[in-house]
C-alpha positions as CSV (number, residue, x, y, z in Angstrom):
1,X,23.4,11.7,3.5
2,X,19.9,10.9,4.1
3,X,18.6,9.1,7.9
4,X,15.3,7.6,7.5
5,X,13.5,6.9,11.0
6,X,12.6,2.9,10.8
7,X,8.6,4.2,11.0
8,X,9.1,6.4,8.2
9,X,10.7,3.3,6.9
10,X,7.8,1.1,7.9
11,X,5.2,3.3,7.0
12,X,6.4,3.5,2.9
13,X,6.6,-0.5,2.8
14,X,2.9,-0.4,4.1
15,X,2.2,2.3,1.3
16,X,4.1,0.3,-0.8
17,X,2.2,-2.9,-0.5
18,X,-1.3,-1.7,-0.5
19,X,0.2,0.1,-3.4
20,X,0.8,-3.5,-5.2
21,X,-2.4,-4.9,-3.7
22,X,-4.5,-2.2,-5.6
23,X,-2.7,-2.7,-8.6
24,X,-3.2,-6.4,-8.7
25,X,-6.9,-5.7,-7.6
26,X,-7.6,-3.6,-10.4
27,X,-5.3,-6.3,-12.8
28,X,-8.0,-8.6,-12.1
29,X,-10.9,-6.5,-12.4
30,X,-10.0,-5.5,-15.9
31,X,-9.1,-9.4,-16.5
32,X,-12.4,-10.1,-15.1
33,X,-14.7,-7.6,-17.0
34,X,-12.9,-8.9,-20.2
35,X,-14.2,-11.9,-19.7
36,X,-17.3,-11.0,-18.9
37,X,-17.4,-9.6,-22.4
38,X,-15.4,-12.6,-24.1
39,X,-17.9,-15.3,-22.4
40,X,-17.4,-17.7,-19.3
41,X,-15.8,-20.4,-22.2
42,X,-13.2,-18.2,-23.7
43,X,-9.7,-17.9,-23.3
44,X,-10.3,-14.4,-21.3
45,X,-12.3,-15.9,-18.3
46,X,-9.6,-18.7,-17.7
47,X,-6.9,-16.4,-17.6
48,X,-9.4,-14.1,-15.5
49,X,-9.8,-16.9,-13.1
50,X,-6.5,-18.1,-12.7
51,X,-5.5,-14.7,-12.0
52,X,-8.1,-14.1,-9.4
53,X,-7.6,-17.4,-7.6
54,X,-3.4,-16.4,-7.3
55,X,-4.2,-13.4,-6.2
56,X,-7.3,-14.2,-3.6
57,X,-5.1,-17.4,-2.4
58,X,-1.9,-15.2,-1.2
59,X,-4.2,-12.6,0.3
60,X,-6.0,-15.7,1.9
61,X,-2.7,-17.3,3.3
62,X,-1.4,-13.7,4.2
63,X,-4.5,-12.7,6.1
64,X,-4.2,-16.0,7.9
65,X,-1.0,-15.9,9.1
66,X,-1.4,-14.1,13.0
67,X,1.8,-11.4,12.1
68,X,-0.5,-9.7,9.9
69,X,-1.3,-6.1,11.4
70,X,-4.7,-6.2,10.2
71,X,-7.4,-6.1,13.2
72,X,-8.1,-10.1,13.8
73,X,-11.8,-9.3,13.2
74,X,-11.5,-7.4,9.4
75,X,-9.0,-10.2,8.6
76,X,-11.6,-12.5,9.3
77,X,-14.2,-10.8,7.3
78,X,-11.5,-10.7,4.3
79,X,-10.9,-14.1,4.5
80,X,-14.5,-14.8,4.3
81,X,-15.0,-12.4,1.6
82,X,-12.2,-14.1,-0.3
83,X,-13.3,-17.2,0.2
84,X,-16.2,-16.6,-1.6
85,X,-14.6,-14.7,-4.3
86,X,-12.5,-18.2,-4.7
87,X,-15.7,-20.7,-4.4
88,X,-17.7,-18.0,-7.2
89,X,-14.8,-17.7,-9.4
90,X,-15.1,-22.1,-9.3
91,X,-18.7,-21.4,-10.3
92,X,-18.2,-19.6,-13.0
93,X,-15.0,-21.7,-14.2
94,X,-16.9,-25.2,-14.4
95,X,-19.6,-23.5,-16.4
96,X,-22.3,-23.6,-13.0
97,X,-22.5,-19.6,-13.4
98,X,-21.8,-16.4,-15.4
99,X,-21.4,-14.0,-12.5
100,X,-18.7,-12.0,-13.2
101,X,-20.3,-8.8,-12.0
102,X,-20.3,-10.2,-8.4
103,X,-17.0,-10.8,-8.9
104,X,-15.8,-7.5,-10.6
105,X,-18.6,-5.5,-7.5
106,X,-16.7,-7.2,-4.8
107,X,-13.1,-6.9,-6.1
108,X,-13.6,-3.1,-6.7
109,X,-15.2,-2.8,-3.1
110,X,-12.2,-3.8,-1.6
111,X,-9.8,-2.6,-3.7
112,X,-11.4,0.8,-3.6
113,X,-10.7,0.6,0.8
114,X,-7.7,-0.1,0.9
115,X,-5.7,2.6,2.4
């Protein structure tokens, strides 16, 4: 039979999630640079957009909420940075702006340090 210590435990649910949180980071930056190829008025960039804002609110609400483990200060700057990703990806949905490659740069940025 196998014991598990409750670190070792710990330590693959952390893997685990920033495992998921890559995945849907990259999910969106596929969505996203579909888009940017369909146009900001197709089908592609509202399903990019949607996409992004689910995934950039629960990261926003998570990072918010003082039991996450993260350092207060780099939850702070994600939040920010989120928040931005939220208010461009508005932009670009009502038509005010086409920049998806903001979008896409900044999602692979912190997709690519996430450890």
């Amino acid at each position: 039979m196998y014991q598990f210590s409750y670190a070792e435990i710990q330590s693959d649910s952390v893997a685990d999630s920033r495992d998921r949180e890559r995945q849907l980071l990259s999910r969106s930056i596929d969505l996203l640079r579909d888009a940017r190829t369909a146009g900001a008025q197709s089908h592609q960039s509202t399903e990019a957009i949607l996409f992004l804002n689910r995934v950039w609110t629960t990261f926003v609400e998570d990072l918010g909420n003082p039991e996450n483990s993260l350092p207060k200060e780099l939850r702070a700057n994600l939040i920010s940075i989120g928040l931005w990703l939220l208010r461009e990806a508005e932009e670009v949905r009502q038509g005010r702006s086409q920049n998806f490659d903001g979008l896409i740069d900044v999602s692979q940025i912190i997709r690519d340090g996430i450890q």
